[in-house]
C-alpha positions in Angstrom: 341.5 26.7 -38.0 338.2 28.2 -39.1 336.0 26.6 -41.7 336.3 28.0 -45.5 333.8 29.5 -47.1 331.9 26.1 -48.9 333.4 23.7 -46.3 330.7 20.7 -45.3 330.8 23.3 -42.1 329.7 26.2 -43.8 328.2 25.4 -47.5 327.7 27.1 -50.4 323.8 28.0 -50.5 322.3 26.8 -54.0 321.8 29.3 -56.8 320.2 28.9 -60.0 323.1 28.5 -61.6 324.7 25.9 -59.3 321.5 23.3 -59.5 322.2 24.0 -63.5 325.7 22.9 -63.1 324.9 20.3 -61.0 322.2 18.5 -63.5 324.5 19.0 -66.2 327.1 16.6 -63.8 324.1 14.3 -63.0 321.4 15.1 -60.3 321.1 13.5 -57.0 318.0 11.4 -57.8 316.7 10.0 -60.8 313.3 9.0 -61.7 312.2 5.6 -63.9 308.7 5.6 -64.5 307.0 2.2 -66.1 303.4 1.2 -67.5 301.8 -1.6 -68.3 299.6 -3.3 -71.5 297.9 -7.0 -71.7 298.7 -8.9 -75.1 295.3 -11.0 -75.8 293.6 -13.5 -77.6 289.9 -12.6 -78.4 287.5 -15.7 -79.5 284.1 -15.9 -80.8 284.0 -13.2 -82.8 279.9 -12.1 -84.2 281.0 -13.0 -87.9 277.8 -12.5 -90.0 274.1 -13.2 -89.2 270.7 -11.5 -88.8 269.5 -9.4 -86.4 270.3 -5.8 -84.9 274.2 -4.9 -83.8 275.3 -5.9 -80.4 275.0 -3.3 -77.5 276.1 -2.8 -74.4 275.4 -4.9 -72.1 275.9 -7.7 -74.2 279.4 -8.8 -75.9 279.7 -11.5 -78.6 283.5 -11.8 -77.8 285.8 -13.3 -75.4 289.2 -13.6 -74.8 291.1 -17.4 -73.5 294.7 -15.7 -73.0 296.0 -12.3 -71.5 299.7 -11.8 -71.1 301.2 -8.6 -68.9 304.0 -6.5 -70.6 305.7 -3.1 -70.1 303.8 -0.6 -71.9 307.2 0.7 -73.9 310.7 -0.6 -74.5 312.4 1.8 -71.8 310.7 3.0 -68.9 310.4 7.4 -69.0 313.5 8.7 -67.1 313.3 12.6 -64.9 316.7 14.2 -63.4 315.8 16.1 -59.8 317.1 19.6 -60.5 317.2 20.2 -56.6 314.1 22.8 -57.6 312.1 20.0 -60.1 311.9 17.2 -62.0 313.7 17.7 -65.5 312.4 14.9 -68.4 315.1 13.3 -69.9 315.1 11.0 -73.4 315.6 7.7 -73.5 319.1 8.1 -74.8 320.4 10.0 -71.7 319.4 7.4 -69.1 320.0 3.6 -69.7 317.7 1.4 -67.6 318.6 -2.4 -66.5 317.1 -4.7 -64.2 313.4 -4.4 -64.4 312.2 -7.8 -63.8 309.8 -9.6 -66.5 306.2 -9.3 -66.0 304.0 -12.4 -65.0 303.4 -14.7 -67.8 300.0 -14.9 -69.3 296.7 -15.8 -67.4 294.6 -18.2 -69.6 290.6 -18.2 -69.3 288.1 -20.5 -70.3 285.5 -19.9 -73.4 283.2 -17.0 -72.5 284.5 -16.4 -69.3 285.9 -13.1 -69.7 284.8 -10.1 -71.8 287.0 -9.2 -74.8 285.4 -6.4 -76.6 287.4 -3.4 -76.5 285.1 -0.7 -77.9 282.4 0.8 -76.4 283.9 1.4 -73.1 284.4 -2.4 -72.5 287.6 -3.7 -71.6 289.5 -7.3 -72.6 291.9 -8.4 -69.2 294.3 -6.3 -68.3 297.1 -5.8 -66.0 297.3 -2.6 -62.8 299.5 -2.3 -60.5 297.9 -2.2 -56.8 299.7 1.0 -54.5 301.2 -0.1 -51.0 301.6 1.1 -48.1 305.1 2.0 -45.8 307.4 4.5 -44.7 308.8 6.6 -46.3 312.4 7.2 -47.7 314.7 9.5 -45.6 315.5 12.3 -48.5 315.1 15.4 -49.1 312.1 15.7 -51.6 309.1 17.6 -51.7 306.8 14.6 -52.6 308.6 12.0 -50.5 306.2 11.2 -48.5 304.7 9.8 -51.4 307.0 7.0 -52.0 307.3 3.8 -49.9 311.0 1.9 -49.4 309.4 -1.4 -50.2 311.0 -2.0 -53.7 308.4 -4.9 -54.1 305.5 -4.0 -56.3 301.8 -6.3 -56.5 299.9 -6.0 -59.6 296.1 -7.9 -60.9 295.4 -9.0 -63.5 291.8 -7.8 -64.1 288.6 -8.5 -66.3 285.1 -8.6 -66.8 283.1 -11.5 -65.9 280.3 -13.2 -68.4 277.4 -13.6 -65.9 275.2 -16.1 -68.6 275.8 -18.5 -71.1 275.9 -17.3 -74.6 273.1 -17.9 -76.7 272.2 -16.8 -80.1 270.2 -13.8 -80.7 266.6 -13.9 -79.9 265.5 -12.9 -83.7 266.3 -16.5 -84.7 269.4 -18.4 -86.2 272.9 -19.3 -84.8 274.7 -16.5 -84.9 275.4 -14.1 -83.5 276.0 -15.2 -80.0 275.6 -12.9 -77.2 276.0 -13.4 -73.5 275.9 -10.6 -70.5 278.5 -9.3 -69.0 279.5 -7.5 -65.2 280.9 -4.6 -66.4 282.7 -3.7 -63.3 286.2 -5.4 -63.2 287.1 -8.4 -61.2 290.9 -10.1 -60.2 291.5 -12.7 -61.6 295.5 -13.2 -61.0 298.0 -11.3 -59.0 301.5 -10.8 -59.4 304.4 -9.2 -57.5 307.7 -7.1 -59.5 310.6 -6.9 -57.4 312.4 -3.6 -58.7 315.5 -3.8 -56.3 317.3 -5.3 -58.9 316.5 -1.8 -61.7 319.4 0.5 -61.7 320.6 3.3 -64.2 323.0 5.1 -65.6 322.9 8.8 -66.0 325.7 11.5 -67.9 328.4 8.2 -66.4 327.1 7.8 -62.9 325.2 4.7 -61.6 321.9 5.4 -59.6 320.4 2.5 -57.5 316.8 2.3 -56.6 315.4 3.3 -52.7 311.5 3.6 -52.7 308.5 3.0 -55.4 305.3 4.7 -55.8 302.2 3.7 -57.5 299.5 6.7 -59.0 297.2 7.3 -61.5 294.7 4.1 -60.6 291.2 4.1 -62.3 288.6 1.8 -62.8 290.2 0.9 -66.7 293.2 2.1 -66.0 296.9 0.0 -65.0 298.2 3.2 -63.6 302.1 3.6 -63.8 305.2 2.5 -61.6 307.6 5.5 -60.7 311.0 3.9 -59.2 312.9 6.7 -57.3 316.6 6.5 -57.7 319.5 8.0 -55.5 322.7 8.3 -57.1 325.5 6.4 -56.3 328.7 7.3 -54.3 331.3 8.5 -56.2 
């Protein structure tokens, strides 16, 4: 007997219309995208005293405690159209299973940097890209992903290279001490995502490949976790 018309031997080719219909029933792949932030504890603040304002680079702060948390609540969520990537609000995708970040690194007084204006950065947490194969799907930036659903992270922050002191114009405060302003590790961390799932317009999608992007020098960069759905 010969195949139908929109048989698995003969299918339907894809209009417009049909990848409409078919995000409206839930796409084939789902996207979660994370962040992260650094809750700290600055010390040593300048408090009052003679002398001119502090400038770079010197710092009169310094920070004894940085913990790593998700940047928002709920990760972002995108829908694959089968053409693009269609954003989605939080209340149309519900997320589970992200594992909890690292708990907090703890530094010694005026080890690390705390000022955070003036380009200068307390610690913070950035996720480090990998490297692997990638997934077997039919995406236009698959290649970018990796199947390893384990993502490292550093903690990061800006060394004091000299004791503190006070100013040289006399008296004891303010303190002032100098600072590399290039960031160093100081802690790293791994996330295993294999545990995230979501659940889309009814249908459970189940994670197969990470990707990290957007790394810059004061920058944690963000975590997307690719998503196929589940059989039906």
């Amino acid at each position: 007997m010969a195949d139908g018309f929109g048989s698995k031997a003969k299918p339907v080719a894809l209009d417009p219309f049909q990848q409409i219909v078919e995000v409206h029933w839930a796409g084939t792949f789902l996207l979660l995208t994370f962040g992260l932030k650094a809750d700290s504890t600055p010390r040593g603040e300048r408090g009052t005293g003679p002398g001119p304002d502090i400038v770079t680079p010197f710092s009169e702060a310094f920070v004894t405690t940085a913990t790593p948390a998700y940047a928002s609540a709920a990760p972002a969520a995108q829908i694959w159209t089968g053409s693009d990537w269609l954003q989605d609000t939080a209340a149309e995708v519900t997320a589970s299973g992200a594992p909890s970040p690292p708990g907090a690194s703890t530094f010694a007084d005026w080890e690390v940097n705390g000022v955070t204006d003036g380009g200068n950065y307390a610690p913070f947490p950035r996720f480090i890209a990998g490297s692997g194969s990638p997934p077997d799907v039919r995406l236009p930036d698959a290649h970018s992903y990796i199947t390893d659903l384990t993502v490292n992270g550093e903690m990061v922050a800006q060394n004091f290279i000299s004791s503190p002191q006070p100013l040289p114009v006399g008296g004891d405060v303010p303190l002032w001490a100098t600072f590399n302003p290039v960031p160093a590790q100081k802690a790293t961390f791994a996330l295993d995502m294999s545990g995230v799932s979501a659940v889309y317009k009814g249908r459970t999608y189940e994670p197969i490949a990470t990707r990290v992007s957007g790394q810059m020098e004061f920058n944690t960069g963000t975590l997307d976790v690719l998503l196929k759905r589940h059989a039906a």
